[in-house]
N, C-alpha and C positions, 0 to 999 in steps of 0.2 A: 323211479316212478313208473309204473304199467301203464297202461294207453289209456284203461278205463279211467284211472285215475288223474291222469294226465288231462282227460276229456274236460272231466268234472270242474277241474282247478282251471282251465281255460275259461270255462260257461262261468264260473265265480267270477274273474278275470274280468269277462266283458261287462258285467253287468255292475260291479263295482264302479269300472271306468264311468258307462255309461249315468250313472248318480252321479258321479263328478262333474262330466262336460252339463248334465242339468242343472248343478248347482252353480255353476261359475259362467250359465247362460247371461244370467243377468247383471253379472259384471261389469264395470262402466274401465276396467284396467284391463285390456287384452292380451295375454302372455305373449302374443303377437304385433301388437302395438309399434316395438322399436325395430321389427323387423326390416329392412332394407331391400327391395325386389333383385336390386342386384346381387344379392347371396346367392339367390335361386339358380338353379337349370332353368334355360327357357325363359329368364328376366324379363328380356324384351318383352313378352308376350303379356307381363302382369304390369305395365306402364299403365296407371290409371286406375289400374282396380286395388291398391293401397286398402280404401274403404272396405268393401269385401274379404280382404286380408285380413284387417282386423276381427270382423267382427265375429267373421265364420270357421279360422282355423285357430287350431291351439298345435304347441309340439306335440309331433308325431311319438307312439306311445305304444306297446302293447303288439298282440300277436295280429298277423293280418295275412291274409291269405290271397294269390292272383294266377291269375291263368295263362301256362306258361308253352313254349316248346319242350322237347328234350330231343335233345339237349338245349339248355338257354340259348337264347341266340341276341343278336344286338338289336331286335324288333320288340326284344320283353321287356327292354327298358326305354323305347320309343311313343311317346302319346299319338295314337294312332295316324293323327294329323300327320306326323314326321316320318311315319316306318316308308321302308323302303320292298318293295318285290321286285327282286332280278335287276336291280339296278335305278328302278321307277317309284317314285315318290306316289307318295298318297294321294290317291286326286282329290281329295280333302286340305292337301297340304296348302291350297289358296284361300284359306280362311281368313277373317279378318287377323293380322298381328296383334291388337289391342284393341278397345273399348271405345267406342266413341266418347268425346268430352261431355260429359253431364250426364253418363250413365247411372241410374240408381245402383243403389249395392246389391239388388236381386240380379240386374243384370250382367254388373259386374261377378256375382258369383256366379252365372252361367256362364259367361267366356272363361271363366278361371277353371272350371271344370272339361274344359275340352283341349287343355293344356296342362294335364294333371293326369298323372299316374291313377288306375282303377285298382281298389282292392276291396274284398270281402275281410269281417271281423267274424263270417262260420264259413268256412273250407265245404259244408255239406248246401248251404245255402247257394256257394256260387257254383257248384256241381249241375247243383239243380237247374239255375237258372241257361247257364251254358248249353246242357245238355237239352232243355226247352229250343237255346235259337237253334242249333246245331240239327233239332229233329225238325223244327220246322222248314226247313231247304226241300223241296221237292224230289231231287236228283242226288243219285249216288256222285254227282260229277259236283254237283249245289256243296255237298257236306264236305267231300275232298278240299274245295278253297277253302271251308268256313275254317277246318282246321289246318291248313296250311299257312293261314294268315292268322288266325287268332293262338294257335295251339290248342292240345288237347289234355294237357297236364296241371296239375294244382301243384303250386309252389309254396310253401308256407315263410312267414320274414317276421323277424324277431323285431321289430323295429324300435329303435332309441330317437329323443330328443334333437341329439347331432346329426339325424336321417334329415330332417324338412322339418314341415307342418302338414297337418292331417286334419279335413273337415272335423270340426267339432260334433258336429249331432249325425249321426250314418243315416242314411235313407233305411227305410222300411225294412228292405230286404237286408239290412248291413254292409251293402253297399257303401263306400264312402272315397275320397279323392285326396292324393299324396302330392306333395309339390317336394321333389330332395333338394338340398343346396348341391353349391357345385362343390366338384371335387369326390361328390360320394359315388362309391360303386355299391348299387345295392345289392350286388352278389352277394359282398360281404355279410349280406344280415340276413342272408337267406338260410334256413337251418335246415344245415345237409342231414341230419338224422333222418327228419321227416324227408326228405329226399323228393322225389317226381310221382307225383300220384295220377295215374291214368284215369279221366272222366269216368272209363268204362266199369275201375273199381265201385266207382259210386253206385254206377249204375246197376252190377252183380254182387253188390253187397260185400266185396272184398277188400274196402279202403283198411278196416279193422283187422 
């Protein structure tokens, strides 16, 4: 399959999925229901949000695109809360572990996303956005961290069922938030064909 065509069958892809996760919005039986928090990575952090578990993720499904170093490093599979530079934790990493008791499920779904993997379902959408905070930095010395810490590469990941659960409905931009069980290494699902795409491709029109 050629790239153009390969494009097209992805845009079919999402938009397919995305009538599904509408149609099974209003489901009272969660494919996520009998989930367990302790399968997950990171368990401890979803004690209490069960609620929000249900009602907002389904298995993870479908192509998803995230923003990476190159080479990967052990920071591109870290929720930013946990990454480490030169030794030192995120100074984010003292966030609350878990949800206060009697949190609604909206708020239960925002602590659930800042202990969650970020991915795009369009590669050209998170280019975009990246390339937005990245220009916004003042200083040549501002953009050197931005990409030192977040990366400057697009990663593409085939992602299956046995990967996690994955926010049901993507935000706007197709943005959306991954939680994997344990034991998975998501290198695995990353599709080395599509291999390390450099931001700057996006931006000089030489991703294609």
């Amino acid at each position: 399959m050629n790239k153009k065509k390969r494009r097209i069958f992805e845009v079919k892809q999402r938009k397919k999925r995305k009538g599904k996760l509408r149609k099974r919005d209003g489901a009272t039986n969660s494919p996520v229901a009998a989930v367990v928090a302790k399968k997950f990575k990171r368990a401890d952090k979803f004690v209490g949000s069960e609620e929000a578990l249900e009602a907002y993720f389904i298995p993870a499904d479908g192509v998803m695109y995230r923003l990476v170093h190159d080479p990967v490093n052990e920071n591109d599979y870290r929720v930013q809360n946990e990454q480490e530079f030169d030794g030192i934790a995120n100074t984010r990493s003292d966030l609350p572990f878990t949800v206060a008791p009697g949190s609604t499920k909206e708020e239960q779904f925002e602590h659930l996303k800042e202990w969650m993997l970020s991915y795009y379902l369009d590669d050209e959408r998170l280019a975009k956005d990246m390339l937005r905070y990245h220009d916004k930095r003042k200083t040549d010395a501002a953009k050197e961290k931005f990409k030192a810490k977040m990366g400057f590469s697009v990663a593409k990941y085939n992602m299956l069922p046995e990967v996690g659960v994955m926010q049901r409905e993507p935000d706007p931009n197709t943005h959306l938030v991954v939680a994997e069980y344990e034991d998975i290494n998501l290198e695995d699902y990353r599709d080395k064909e599509f291999g390390l795409k450099p931001l700057t491709d996006y931006r000089d029109g030489k991703k294609k």
